[in-house]
Short mmCIF file of the C-alpha atoms (twelve columns), coordinates in Angstrom:
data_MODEL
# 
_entry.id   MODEL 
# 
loop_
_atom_site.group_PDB 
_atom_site.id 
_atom_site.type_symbol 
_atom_site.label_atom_id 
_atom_site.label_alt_id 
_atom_site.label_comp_id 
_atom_site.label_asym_id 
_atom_site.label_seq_id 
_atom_site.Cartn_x 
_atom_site.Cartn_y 
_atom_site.Cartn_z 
_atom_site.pdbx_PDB_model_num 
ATOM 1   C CA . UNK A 1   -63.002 11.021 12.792 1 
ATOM 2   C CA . UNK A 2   -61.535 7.761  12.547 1 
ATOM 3   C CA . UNK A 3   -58.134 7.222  14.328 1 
ATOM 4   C CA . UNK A 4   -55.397 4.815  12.941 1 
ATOM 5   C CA . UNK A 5   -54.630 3.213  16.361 1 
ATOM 6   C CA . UNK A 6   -56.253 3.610  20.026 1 
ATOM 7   C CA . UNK A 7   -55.125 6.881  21.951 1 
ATOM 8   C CA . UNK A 8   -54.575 4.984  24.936 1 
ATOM 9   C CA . UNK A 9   -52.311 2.809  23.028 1 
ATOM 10  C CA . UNK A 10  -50.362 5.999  21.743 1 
ATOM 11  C CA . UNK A 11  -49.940 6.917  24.727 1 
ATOM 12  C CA . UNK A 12  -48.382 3.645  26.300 1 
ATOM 13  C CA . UNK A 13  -46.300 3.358  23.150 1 
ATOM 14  C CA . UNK A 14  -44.800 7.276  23.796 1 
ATOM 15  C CA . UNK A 15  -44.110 7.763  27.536 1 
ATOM 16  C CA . UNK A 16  -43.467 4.431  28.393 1 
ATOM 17  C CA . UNK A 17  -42.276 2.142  26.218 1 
ATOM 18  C CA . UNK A 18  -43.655 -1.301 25.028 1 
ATOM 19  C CA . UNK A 19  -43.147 -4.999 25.987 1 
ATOM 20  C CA . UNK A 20  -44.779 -6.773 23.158 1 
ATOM 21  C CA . UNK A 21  -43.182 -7.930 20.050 1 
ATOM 22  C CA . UNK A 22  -41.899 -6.084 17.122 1 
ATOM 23  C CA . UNK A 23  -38.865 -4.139 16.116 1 
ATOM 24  C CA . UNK A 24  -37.946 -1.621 18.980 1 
ATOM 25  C CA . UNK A 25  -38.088 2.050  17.354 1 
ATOM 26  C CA . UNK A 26  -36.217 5.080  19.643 1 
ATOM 27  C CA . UNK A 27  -37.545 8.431  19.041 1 
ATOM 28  C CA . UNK A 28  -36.153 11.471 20.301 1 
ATOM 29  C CA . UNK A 29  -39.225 13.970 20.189 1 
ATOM 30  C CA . UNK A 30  -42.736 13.204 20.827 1 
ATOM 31  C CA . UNK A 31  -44.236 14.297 17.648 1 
ATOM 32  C CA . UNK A 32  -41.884 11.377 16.137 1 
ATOM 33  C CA . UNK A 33  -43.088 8.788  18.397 1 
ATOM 34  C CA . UNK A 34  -46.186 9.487  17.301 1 
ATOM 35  C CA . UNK A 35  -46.271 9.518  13.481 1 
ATOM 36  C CA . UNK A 36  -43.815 5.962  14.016 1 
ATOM 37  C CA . UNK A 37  -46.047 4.817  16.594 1 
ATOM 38  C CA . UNK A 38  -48.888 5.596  13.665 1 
ATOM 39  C CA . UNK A 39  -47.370 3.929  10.893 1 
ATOM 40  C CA . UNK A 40  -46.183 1.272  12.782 1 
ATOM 41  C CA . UNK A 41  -49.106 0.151  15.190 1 
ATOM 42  C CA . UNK A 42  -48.493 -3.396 16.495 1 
ATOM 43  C CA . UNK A 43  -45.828 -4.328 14.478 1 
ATOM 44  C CA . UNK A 44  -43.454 -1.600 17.052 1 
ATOM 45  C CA . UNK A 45  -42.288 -0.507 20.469 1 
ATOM 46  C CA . UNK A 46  -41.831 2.976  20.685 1 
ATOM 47  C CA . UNK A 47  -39.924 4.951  23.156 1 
ATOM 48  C CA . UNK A 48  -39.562 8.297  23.413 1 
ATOM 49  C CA . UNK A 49  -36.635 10.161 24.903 1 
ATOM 50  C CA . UNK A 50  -37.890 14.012 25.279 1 
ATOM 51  C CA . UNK A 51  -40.325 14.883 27.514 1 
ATOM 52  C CA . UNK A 52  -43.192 16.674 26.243 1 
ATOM 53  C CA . UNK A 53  -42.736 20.470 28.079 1 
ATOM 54  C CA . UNK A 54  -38.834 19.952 27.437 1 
ATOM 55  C CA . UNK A 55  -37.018 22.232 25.799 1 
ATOM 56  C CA . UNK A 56  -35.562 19.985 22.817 1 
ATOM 57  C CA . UNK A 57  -32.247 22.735 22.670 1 
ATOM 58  C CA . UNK A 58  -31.439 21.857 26.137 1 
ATOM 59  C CA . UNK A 59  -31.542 18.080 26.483 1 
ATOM 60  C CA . UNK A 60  -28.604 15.909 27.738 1 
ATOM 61  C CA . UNK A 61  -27.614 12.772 27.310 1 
ATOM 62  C CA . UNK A 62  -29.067 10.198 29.942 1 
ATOM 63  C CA . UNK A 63  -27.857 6.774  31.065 1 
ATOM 64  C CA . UNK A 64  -31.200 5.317  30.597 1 
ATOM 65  C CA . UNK A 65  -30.972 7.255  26.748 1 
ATOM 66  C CA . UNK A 66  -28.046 5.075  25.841 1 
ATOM 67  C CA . UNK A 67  -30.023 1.712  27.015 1 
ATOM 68  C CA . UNK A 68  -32.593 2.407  25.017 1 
ATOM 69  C CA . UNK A 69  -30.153 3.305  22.129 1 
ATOM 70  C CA . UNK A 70  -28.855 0.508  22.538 1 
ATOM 71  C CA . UNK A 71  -31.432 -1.869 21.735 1 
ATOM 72  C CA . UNK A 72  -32.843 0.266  19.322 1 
ATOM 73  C CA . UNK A 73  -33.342 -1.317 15.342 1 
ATOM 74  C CA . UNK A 74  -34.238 2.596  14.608 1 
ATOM 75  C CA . UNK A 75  -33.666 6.081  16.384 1 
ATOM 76  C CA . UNK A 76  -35.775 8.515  14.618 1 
ATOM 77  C CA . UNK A 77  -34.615 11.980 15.091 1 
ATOM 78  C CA . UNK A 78  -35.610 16.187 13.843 1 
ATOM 79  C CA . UNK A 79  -31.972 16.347 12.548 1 
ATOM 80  C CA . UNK A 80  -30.906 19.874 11.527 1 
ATOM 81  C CA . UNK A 81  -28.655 19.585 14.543 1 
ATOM 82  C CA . UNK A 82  -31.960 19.998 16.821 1 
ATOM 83  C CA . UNK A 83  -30.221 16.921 18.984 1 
ATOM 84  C CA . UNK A 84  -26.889 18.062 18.593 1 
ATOM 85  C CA . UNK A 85  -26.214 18.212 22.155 1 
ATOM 86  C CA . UNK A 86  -27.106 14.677 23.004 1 
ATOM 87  C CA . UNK A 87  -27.908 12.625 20.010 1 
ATOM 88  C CA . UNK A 88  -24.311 11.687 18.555 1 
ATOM 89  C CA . UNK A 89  -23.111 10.455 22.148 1 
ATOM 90  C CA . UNK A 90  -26.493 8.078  22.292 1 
ATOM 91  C CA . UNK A 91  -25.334 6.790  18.740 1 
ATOM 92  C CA . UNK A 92  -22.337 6.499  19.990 1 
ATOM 93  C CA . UNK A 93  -22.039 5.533  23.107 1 
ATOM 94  C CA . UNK A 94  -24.688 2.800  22.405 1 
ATOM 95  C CA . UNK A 95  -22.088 0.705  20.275 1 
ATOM 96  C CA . UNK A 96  -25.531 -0.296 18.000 1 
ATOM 97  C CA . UNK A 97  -24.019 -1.144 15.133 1 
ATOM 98  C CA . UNK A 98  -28.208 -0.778 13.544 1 
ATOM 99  C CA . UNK A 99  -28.093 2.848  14.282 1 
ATOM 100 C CA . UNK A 100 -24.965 4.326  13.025 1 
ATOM 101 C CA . UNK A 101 -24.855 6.946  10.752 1 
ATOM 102 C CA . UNK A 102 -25.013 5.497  6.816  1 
ATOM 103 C CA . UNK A 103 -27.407 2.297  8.453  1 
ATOM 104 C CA . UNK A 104 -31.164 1.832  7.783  1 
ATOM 105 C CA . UNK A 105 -31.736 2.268  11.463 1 
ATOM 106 C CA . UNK A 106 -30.419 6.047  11.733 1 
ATOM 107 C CA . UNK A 107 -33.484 7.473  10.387 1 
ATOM 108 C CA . UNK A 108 -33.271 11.514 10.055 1 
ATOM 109 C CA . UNK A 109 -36.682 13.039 9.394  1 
ATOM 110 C CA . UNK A 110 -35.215 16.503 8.275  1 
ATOM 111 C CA . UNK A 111 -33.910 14.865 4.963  1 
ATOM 112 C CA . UNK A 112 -37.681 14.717 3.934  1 
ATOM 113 C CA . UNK A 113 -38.529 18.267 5.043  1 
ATOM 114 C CA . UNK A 114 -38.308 22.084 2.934  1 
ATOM 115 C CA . UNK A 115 -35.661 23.326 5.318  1 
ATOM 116 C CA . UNK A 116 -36.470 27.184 5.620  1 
ATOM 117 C CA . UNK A 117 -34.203 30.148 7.105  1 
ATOM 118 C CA . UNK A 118 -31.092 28.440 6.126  1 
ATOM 119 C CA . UNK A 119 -28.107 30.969 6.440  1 
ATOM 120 C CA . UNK A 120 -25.244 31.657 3.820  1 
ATOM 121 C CA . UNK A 121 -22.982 32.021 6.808  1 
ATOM 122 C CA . UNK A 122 -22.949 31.430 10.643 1 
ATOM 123 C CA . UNK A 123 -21.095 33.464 13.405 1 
ATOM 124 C CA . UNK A 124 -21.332 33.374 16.917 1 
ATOM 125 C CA . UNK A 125 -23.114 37.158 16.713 1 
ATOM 126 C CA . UNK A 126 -26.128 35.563 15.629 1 
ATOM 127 C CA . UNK A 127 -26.724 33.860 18.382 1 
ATOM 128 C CA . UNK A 128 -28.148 30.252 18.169 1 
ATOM 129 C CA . UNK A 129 -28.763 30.056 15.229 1 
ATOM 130 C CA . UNK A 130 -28.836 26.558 13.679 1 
ATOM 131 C CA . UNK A 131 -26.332 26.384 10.802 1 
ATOM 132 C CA . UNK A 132 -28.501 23.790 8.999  1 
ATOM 133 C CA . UNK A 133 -31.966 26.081 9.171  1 
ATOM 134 C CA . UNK A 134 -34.556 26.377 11.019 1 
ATOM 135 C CA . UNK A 135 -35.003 22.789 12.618 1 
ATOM 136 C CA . UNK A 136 -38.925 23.455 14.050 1 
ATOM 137 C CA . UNK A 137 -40.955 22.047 10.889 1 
ATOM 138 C CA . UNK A 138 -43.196 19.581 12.466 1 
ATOM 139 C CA . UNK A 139 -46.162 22.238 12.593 1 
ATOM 140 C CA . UNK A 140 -46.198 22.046 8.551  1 
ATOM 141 C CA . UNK A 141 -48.850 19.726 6.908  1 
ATOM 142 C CA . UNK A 142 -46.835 19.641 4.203  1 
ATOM 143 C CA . UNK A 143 -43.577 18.533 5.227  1 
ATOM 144 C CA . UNK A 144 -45.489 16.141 7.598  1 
ATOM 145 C CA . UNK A 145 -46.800 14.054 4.636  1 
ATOM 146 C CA . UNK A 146 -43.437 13.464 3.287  1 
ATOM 147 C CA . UNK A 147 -42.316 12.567 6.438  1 
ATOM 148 C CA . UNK A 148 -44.804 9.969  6.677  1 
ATOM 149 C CA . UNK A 149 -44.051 8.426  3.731  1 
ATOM 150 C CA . UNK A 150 -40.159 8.296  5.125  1 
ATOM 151 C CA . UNK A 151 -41.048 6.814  7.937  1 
ATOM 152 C CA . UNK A 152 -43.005 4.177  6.520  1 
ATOM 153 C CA . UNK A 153 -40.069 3.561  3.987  1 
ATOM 154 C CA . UNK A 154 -37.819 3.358  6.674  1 
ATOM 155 C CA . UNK A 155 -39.614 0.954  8.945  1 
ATOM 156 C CA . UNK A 156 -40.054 -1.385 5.768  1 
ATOM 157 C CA . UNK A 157 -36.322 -1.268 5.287  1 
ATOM 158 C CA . UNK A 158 -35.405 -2.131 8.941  1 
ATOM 159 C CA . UNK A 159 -38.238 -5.281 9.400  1 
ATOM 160 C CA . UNK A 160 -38.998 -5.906 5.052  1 
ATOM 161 C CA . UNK A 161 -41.659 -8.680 6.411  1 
ATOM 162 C CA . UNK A 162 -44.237 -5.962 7.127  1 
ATOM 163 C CA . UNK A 163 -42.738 -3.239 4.690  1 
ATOM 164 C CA . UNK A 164 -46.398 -3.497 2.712  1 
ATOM 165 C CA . UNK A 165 -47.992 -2.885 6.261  1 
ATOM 166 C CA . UNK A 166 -46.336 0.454  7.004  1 
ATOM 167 C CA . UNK A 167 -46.993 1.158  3.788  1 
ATOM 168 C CA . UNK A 168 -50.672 1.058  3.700  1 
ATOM 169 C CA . UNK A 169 -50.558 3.249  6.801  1 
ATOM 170 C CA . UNK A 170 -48.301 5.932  5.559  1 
ATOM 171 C CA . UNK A 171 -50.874 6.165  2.506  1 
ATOM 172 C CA . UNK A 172 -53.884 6.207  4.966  1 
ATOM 173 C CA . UNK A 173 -52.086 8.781  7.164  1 
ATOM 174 C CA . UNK A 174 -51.239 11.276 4.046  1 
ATOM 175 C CA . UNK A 175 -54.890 10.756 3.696  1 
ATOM 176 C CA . UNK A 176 -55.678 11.709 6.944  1 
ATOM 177 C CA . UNK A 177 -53.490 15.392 6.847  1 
ATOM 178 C CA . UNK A 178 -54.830 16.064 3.717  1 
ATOM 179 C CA . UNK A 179 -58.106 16.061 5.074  1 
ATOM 180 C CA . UNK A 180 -57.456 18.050 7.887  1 
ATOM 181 C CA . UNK A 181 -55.420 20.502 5.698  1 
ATOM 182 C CA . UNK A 182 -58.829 21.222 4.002  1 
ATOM 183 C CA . UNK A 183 -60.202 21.844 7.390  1 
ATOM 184 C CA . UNK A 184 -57.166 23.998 8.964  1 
ATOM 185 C CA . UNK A 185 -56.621 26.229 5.832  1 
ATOM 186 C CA . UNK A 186 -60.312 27.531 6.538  1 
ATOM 187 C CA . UNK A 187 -59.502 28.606 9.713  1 
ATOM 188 C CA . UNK A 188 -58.925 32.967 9.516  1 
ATOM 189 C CA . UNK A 189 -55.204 33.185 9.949  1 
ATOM 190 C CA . UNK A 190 -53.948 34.656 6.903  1 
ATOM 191 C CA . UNK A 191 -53.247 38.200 7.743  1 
ATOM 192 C CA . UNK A 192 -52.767 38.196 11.510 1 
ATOM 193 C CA . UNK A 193 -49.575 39.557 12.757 1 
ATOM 194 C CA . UNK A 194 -48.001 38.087 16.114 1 
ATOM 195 C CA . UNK A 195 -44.657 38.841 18.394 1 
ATOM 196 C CA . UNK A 196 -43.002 35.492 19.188 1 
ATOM 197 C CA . UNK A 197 -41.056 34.613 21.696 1 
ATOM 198 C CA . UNK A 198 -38.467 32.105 19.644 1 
ATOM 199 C CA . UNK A 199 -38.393 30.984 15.891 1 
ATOM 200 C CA . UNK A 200 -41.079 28.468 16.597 1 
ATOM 201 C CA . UNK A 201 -43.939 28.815 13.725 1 
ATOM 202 C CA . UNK A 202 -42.031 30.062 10.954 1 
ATOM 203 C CA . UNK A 203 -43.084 27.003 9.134  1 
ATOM 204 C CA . UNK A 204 -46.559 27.410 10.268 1 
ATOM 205 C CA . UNK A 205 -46.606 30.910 9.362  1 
ATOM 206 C CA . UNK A 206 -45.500 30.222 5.776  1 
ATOM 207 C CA . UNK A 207 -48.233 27.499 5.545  1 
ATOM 208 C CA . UNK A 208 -51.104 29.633 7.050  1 
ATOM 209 C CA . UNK A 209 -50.459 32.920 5.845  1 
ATOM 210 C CA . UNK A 210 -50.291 34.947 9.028  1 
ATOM 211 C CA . UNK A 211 -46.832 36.983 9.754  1 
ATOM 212 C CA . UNK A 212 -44.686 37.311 12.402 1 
ATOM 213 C CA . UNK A 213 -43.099 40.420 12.756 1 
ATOM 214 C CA . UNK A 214 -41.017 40.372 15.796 1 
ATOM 215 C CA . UNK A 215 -39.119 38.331 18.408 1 
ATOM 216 C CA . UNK A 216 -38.741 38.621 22.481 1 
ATOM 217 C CA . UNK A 217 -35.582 36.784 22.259 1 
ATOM 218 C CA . UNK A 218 -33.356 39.127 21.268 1 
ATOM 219 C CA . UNK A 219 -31.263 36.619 18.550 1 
ATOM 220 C CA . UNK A 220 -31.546 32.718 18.856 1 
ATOM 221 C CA . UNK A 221 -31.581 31.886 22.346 1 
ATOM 222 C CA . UNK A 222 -30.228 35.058 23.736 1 
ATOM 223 C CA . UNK A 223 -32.785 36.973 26.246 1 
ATOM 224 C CA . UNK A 224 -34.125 39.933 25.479 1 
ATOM 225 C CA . UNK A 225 -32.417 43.500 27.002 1 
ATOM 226 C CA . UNK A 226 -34.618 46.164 28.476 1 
ATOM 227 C CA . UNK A 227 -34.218 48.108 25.186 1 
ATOM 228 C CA . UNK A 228 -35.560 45.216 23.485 1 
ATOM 229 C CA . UNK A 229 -38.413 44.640 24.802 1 
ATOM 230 C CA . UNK A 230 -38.797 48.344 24.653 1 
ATOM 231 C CA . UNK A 231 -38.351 48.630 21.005 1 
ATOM 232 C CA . UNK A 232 -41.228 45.668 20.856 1 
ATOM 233 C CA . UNK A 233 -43.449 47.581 22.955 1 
ATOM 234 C CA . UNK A 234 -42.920 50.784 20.371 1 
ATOM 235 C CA . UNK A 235 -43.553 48.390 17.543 1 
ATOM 236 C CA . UNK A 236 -46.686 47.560 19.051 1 
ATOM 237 C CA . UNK A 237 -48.405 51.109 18.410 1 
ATOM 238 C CA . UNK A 238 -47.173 50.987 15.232 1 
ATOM 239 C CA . UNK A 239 -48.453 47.859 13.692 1 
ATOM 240 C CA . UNK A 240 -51.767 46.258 15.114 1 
ATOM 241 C CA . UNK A 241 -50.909 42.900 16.675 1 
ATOM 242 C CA . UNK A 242 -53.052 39.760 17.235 1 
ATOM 243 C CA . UNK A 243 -50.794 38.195 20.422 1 
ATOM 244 C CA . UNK A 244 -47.637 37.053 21.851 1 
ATOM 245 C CA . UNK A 245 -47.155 33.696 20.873 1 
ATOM 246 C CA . UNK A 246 -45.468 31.505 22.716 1 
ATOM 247 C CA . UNK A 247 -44.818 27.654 24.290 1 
ATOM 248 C CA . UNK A 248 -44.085 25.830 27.493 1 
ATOM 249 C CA . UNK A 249 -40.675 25.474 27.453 1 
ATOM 250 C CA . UNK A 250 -40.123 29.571 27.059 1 
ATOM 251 C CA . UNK A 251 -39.451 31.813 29.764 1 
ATOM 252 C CA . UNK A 252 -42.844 34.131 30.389 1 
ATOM 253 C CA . UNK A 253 -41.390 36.931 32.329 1 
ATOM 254 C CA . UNK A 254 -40.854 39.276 29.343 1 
ATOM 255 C CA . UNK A 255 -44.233 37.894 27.379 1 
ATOM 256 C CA . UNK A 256 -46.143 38.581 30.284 1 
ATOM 257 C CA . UNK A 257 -44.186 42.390 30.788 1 
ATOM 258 C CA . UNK A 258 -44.821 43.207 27.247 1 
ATOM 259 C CA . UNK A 259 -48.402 42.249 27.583 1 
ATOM 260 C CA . UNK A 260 -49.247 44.029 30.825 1 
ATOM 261 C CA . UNK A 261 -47.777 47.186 29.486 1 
ATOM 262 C CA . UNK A 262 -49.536 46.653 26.158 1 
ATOM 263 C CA . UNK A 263 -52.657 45.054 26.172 1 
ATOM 264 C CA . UNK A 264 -51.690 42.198 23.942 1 
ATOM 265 C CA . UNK A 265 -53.077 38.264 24.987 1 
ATOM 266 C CA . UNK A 266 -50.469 36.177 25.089 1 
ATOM 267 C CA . UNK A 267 -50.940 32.973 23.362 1 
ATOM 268 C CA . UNK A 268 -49.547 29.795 25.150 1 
ATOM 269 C CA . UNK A 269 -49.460 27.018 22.616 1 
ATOM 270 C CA . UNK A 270 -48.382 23.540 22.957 1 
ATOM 271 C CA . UNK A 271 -44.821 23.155 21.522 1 
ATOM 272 C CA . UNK A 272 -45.265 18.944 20.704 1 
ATOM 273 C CA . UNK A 273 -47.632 15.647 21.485 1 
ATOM 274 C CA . UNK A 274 -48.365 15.624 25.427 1 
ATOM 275 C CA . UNK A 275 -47.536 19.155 26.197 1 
ATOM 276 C CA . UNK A 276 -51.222 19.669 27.172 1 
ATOM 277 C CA . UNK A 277 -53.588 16.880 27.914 1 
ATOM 278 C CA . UNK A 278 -55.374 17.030 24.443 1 
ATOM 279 C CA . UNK A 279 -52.433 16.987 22.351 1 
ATOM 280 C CA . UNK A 280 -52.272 13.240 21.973 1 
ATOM 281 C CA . UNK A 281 -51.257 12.959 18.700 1 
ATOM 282 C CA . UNK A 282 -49.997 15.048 16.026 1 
ATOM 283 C CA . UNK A 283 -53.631 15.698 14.581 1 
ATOM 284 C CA . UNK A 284 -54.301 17.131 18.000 1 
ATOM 285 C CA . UNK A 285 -52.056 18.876 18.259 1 
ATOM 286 C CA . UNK A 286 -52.479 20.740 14.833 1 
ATOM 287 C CA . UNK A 287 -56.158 21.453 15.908 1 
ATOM 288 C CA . UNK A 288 -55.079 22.862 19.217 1 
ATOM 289 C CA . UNK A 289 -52.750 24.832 17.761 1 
ATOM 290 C CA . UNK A 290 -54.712 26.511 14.952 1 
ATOM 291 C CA . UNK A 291 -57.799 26.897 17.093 1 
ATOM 292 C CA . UNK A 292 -56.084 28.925 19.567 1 
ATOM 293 C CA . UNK A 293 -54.513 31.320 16.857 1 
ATOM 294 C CA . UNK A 294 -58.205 31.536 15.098 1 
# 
């Protein structure tokens, strides 16, 4: 299947940074880096902030975060407060005047994305919960492909001399997903039922058609209580379950508990690009992810 740009050269772009010329792009999560690093190619350097396995809820701000802010003509970010604990003192703190708030180089892809679970009202009994919705969207085809075309809109407003460029390659990458879309909807989903450990796939879930009907954390980021996990292991005899799904950056104490005393699999999946050594890109990530759950 033909690739818009080298792996290897993904892979320099994300985790390291680039020397050559071109407008220098920050992104805070993988998956970012690479759709930019897609639609931009040669024309950008991309750095990423997050490490792959990282939990993106619990990242702090780094000295080496603001130098890269700082020299930055775009930060690309999830938005939906995702990078609320870090993001606005890297704007900040960088003194960029390209990537404040209001300026083409503050690019938030949320603003292209069907924002689901957003609540009426928030109060500190619910737990984490993100006031804006649920900020996890990157596993949907469908938002992706409007995200693509943002990004490419957004790169041609930053550097206009190769705004036909990016373009081109946001068209050829909504191409690309739509292709694979054909290929992932195939796959025997719809109809599975899975215990998760946070509010991860609910945007896969609505795309694929399979439910999740429980959650080891007992609210947003709150562990679960012995009674919990109990009540999950009750609602496991009463409704036939396909796995425990659940990512890297989760704990697997209770996952693993509730599967020994149950007989469920549980289902590690990568949670973004470079969390396991095939997920090199967004596309592969996708097709590890839907594999596993077929």
């Amino acid at each position: 299947m033909r690739r818009t740009a080298p792996i290897s050269l993904i892979i320099v772009l994300l985790f390291m940074g680039s020397a050559s010329a071109g407008i220098n792009v920050v992104a805070t999560l993988p998956w970012i880096g690479s759709m930019v690093a897609e639609v931009g190619r040669d024309k950008i350097n991309v750095t990423v902030l997050v490490r792959p396995g990282q939990d993106p809820h619990m990242v702090e701000a780094r000295p080496s975060m603001v130098l890269a802010s700082r020299k930055a003509d775009m930060i690309a970010y999830n938005g939906l407060d995702l990078e609320i604990g870090y993001l606005p003192i890297l704007i900040e703190s960088s003194r960029n005047p390209a990537i404040q708030p209001g300026k083409a180089g503050n690019f938030d892809c949320s603003r292209f994305v069907s924002v689901l679970e957003k609540p009426a009202s928030v109060d500190r009994s619910m737990g984490d919960v993100h006031p804006l919705g649920n900020p996890h969207y990157h596993l949907s085809p469908r938002n992706m492909k409007s995200i693509v075309v943002g990004i490419a809109r957004g790169l041609g407003e930053v550097d206009p001399a190769n705004a036909a460029f990016y373009r081109a390659n946001g068209t050829s990458l909504v191409k690309m997903i739509e292709e694979r879309q054909k290929m992932w909807t195939n796959k025997p989903l719809k109809g599975k039922k899975y215990l998760t450990y946070h509010k991860f796939f609910e945007y896969l879930a609505s795309e694929y058609g399979f439910e999740i009907v429980g959650y080891i954390e007992a609210k947003p980021g709150i562990p679960p209580s012995s009674g919990h996990i109990e009540g999950l292991m009750e609602l496991s005899k009463r409704v036939r379950l396909d796995g425990i799904l659940t990512t890297s950056s989760s704990p697997r104490k209770a996952p693993d508990f509730i599967a020994g005393r149950t007989g469920l699999k549980v289902i590690m999946l990568p949670q973004d690009v470079g969390a396991v050594p095939g997920a090199v890109d967004w596309f592969s990530l996708m097709d590890l992810i839907i594999a596993a759950l077929s």
